[in-house]
Structures are given as structure tokens and as C-alpha cells.
C-alpha positions as CSV (number, residue, x, y, z in Angstrom):
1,X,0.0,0.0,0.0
2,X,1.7,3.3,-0.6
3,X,1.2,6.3,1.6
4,X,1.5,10.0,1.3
5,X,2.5,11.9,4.3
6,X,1.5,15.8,3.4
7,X,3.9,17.9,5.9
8,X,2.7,21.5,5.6
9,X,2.4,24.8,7.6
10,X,-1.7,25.2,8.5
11,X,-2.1,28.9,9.2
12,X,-4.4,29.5,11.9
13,X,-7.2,30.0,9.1
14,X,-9.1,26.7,9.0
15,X,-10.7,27.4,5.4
16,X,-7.0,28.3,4.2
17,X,-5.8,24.8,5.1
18,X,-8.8,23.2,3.6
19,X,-7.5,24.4,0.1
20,X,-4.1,23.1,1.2
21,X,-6.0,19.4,2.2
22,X,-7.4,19.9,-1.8
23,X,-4.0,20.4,-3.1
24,X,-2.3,17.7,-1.4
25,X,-5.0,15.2,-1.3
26,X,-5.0,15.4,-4.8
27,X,-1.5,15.4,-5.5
28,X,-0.9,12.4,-3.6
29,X,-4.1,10.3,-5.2
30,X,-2.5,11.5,-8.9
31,X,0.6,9.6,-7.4
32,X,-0.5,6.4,-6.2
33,X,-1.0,6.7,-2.7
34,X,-3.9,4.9,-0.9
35,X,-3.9,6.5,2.5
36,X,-2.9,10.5,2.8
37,X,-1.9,11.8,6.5
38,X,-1.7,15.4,7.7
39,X,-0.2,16.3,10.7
40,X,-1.5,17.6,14.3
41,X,-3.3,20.7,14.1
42,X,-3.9,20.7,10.3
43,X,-7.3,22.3,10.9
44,X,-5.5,25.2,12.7
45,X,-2.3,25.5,14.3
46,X,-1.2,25.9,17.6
47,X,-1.2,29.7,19.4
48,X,-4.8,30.4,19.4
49,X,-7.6,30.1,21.0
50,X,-8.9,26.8,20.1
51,X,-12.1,26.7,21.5
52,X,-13.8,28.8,19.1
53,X,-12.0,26.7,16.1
54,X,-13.3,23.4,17.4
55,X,-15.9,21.9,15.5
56,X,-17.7,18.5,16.0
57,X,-16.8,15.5,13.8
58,X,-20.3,16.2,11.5
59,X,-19.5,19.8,11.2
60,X,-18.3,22.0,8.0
61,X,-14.5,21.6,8.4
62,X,-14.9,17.2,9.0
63,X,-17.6,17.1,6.2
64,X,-15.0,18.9,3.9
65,X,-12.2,16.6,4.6
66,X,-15.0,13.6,3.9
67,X,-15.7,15.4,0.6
68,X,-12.2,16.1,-0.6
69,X,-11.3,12.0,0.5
70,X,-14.2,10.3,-1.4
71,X,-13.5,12.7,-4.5
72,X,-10.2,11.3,-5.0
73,X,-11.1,7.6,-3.4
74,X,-8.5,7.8,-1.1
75,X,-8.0,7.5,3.2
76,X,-7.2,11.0,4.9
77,X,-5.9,10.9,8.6
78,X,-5.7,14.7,9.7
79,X,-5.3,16.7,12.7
80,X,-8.7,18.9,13.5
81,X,-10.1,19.9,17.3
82,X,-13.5,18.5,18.3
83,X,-15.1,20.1,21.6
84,X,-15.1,18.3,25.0
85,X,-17.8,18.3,27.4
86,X,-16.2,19.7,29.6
87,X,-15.3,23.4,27.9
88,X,-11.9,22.1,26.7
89,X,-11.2,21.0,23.4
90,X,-10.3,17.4,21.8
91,X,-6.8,16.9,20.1
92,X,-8.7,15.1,17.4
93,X,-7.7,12.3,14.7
94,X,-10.0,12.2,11.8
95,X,-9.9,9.2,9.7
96,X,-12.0,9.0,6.8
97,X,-12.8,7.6,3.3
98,X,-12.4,4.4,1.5
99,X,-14.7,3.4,3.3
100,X,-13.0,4.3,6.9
101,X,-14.7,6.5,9.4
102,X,-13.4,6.9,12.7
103,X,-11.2,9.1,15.2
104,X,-9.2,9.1,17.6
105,X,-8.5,11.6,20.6
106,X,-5.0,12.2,21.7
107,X,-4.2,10.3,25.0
108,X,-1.3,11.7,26.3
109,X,-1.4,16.0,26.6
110,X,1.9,17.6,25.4
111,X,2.3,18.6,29.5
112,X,6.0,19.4,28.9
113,X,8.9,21.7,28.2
114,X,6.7,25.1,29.3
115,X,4.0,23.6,27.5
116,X,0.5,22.3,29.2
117,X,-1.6,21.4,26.2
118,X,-3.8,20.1,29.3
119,X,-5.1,23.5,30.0
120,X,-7.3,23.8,26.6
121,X,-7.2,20.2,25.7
122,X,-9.1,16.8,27.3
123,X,-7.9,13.7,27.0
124,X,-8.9,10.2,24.7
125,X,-9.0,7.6,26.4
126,X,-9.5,5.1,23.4
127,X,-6.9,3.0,21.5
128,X,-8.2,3.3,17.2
129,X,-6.8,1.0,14.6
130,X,-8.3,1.0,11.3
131,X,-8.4,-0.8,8.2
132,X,-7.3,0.5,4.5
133,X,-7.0,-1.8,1.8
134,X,-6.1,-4.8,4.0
135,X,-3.2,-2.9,6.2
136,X,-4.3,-2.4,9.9
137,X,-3.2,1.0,11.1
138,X,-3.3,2.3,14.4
139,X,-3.5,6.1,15.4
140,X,-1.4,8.2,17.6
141,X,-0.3,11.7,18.0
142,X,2.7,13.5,18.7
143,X,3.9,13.6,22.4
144,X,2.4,9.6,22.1
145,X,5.6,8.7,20.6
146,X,7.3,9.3,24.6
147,X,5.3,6.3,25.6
148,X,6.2,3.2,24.3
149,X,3.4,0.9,26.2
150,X,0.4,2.9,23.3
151,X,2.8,1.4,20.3
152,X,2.7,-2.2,21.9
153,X,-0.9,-2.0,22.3
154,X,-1.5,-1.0,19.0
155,X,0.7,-3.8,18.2
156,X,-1.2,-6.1,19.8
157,X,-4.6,-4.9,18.3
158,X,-2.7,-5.9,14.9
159,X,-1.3,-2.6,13.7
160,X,1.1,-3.3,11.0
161,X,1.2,0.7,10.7
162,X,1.3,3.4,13.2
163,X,0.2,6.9,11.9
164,X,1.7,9.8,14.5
165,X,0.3,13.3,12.9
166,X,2.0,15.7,14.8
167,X,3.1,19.4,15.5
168,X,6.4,19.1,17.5
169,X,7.9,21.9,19.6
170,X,11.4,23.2,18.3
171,X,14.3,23.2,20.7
172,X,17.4,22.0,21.8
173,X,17.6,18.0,21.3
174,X,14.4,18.4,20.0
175,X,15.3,16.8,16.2
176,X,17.5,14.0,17.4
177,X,14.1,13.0,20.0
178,X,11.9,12.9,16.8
179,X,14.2,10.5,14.9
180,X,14.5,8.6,18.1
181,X,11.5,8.2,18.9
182,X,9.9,7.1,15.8
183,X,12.5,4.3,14.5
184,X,12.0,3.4,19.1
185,X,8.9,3.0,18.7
186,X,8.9,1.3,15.2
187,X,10.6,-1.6,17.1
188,X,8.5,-1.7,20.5
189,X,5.9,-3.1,17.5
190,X,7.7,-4.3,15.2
191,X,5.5,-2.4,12.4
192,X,6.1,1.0,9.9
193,X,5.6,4.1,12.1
194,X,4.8,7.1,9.9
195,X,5.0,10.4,11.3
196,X,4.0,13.0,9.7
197,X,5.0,16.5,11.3
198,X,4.3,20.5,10.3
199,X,6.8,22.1,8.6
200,X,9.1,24.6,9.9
201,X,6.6,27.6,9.8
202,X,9.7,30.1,8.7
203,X,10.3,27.6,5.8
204,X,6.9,28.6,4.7
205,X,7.2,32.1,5.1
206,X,5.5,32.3,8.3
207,X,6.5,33.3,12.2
208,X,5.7,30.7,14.6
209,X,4.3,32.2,18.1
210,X,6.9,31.9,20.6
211,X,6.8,28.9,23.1
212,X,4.2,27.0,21.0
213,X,5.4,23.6,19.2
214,X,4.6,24.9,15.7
215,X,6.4,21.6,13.8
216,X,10.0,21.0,12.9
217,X,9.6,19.0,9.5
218,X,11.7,15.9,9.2
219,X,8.5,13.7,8.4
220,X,9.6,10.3,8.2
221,X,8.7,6.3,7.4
222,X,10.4,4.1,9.6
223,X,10.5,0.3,8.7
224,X,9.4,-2.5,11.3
225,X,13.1,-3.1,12.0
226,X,14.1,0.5,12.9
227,X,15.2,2.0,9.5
228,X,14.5,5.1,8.0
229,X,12.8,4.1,4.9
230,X,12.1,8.0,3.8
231,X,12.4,11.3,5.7
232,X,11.7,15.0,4.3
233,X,13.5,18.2,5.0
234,X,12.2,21.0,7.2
235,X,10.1,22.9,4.4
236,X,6.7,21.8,3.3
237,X,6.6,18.7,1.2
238,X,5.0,15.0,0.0
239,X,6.5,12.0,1.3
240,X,5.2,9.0,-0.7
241,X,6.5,5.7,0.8
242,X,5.2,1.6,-0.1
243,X,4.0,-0.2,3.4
244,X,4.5,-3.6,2.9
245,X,2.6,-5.7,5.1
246,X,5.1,-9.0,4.8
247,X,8.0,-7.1,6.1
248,X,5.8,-7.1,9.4
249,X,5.0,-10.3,9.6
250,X,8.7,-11.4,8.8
251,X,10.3,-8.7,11.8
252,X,7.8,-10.4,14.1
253,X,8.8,-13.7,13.2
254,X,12.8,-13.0,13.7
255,X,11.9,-10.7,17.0
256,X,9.2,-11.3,18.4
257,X,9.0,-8.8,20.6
258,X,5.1,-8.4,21.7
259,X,4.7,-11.8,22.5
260,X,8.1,-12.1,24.3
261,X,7.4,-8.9,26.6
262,X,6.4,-9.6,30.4
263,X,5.5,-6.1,31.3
């Protein structure tokens, strides 16, 4: 199956990146690719208010997304904010077309470096795997990829991909933790992990507010064994990589990881 990972700079205009979802949605379908990811906070990036930009999963940004997915017969995982009920906002995962419709709401709150995405945001509390053209993909997002027990439960619900939209804060150490973490956590489950980050906002011409994690780039495939199959620069861009589901099976066969953990 191949994939498209669509790392771009949403503006904190929600109809602006809808016509960037067009462009690369269709971009990506023209080149093959079966499932298209956008990162964390597509809908609207981080350093506003996000309450007023949260929409439920049936509203006019979702049903969009739906439209621009069935038109070119393809899966879209993206980033968007869904309300909570209890005045905070959802850090949402839509998945939807080819005949996938589900989401998935961020577990574990970006409570870090200065950062308390807790404040604004409520937690998921639901693991999400879904299914595109026979390839079982889990969901995750962003500051998941610190905890290594969500990648072995997705694992063990049969993942053979892990999808990690995210929006990662710039810093010191900040790059060399992304890389990490992703080919890490590609091993805890022994499956592709493809994460698909925000570009460096100044790449696009943009200024990112100070102290929020406005995305670094560096979108990346990494293979069940730990590799780097494909990884992008730090400007906006289309990574298009083929998941094959046999590699999988064959790293789980040699290391067998998931069934030989006792914690």
C-alpha cells in the first residue's frame, strides 16, 4: 500500500488549510498513494484560541475533509479539534474515506517543556486501529511517541502501521528526540511508524508564536526493524513511501517482541 505523508504549515485560518487538504489530497491520489496523513493541528495550528475553532466530527470543516477524501477515493488521517464536554477541546484524529470513518482523541497531553496542552485540551482515552486496503493502522499523536506501552498496544490490536500526525515543539535536542522516537517506537511493535509532522513555519514564510510547538519538519517512514525508509527536510513537502505488510509479519517472526514482553 503506498502512503503520502503531506507535511505542511496550516495557518491558523481553518478554510486556508482546507485548500491546502485539496492540493495535497489530490496530488498524492495522482501519485498512487492509498492513505494520505496530515499532521497535528492541520485544521489550525497551535497559538490560538482553540475553542472557538473546534468543530464537532459532522461539522463544516470534517464534512469537507470527507468530501475532498471520497472525491479522489483515497483515506485521509488529519489533525482537527473537536469540543469536549467539559469546555476544553479534543486533540482530534479524523480518519475518513475508503470506506474508513473513525477518530481518535489524543491520550497523552503535550504537559512538557513550558508547554501544558492540558489546559485547553481533554484527553482520549480510546486505543483506534483501522483498516485500509487490508493494512491495519493504528493512530497516535505527537507527544504519544514518549510512551512506548500505546505502540505495543496497537501492536497487539494488529497494527502493521502506526500513523503519528504531529506538530512538534522546536528546541534543543528536539530533532535527534523525533528521529529517536519514531524508529523506538517502530521496534516496540515491530510495524512502519509514519509520522507525519508540520513544517518549519519560517520555511513557509511564516513566524511561529513563541513557546508554542509549531512543527519542525523531518517527516519520516520508519521500517518495522528501525530504519529510515524515507524522511523529508524541514520545508513543506510530500513524502510518498510503499507499506509492505510481509515485512511485518517477517520482523515479528525474527523478533518477536510483543509476545516475548512480560511487562
Amino acid at each position: 500500500m503506498r502512503i503520502a505523508l503531506a507535511q505542511i504549515a496550516a495557518t491558523a485560518d481553518p478554510k486556508e488549510n482546507l485548500d491546502l487538504v485539496a492540493d495535497q489530497v489530490t496530488e498524492a491520489a495522482e501519485r498512487g498513494a492509498r492513505l494520505v496523513v496530515f499532521p497535528e493541528a492541520t485544521q489550525c495550528r497551535f497559538g490560538v484560541s482553540l475553542r472557538p475553532v473546534a468543530e464537532p466530527l459532522d461539522g463544516p470543516w470534517a464534512t469537507r475533509v470527507r468530501e475532498i477524501a471520497g472525491d479522489a477515493g483515497v483515506t485521509v488521517i488529519i489533525g482537527m479539534f473537536t469540543p469536549s464536554e467539559d469546555g476544553r477541546v479534543h486533540n482530534t484524529l479524523l480518519a475518513t474515506g475508503g470506506g474508513v470513518e473513525d477518530h481518535y482523541d489524543k491520550i497523552h497531553l503535550f504537559d512538557a517543556f513550558g508547554f501544558a496542552e492540558s489546559d485547553t485540551v481533554a484527553p482520549g482515552d480510546r486505543l483506534v486501529t483501522v483498516e485500509v486496503d487490508g493494512v491495519t493502522v493504528g493512530l497516535a499523536t505527537c507527544y504519544d511517541l514518549r510512551f512506548a506501552g500505546l505502540f505495543q498496544r496497537l501492536g497487539d490490536e494488529g497494527a502493521e502501521l502506526v500513523v503519528v500526525p504531529a506538530s512538534w515543539g522546536a528546541g534543543p535536542g528536539k530533532r535527534e528526540q523525533w528521529d529517536l522516537l519514531v524508529r523506538a517506537r517502530a521496534l516496540d511493535c515491530a510495524a512502519f511508524v509514519a509520522a507525519c509532522d508540520q513544517a518549519d513555519p519560517q520555511t513557509a514564510g511564516r513566524t511561529a508564536p513563541k513557546g508554542v510547538p509549531s512543527g519542525i519538519g523531518a517527516s519520516v517512514v520508519a521500517g518495522p526493524a528501525g530504519t529510515t525508509v524515507r524522511q523529508l527536510g524541514r520545508e513543506p513537502g510530500l513524502l510518498l513511501a510503499d507499506i509492505d505488510p510481509e515485512q511485518v509479519a517477517a520482523a515479528r517472526r525474527t523478533n518477536p517482541v510483543l509476545a516475548n514482553r512480560r511487562f
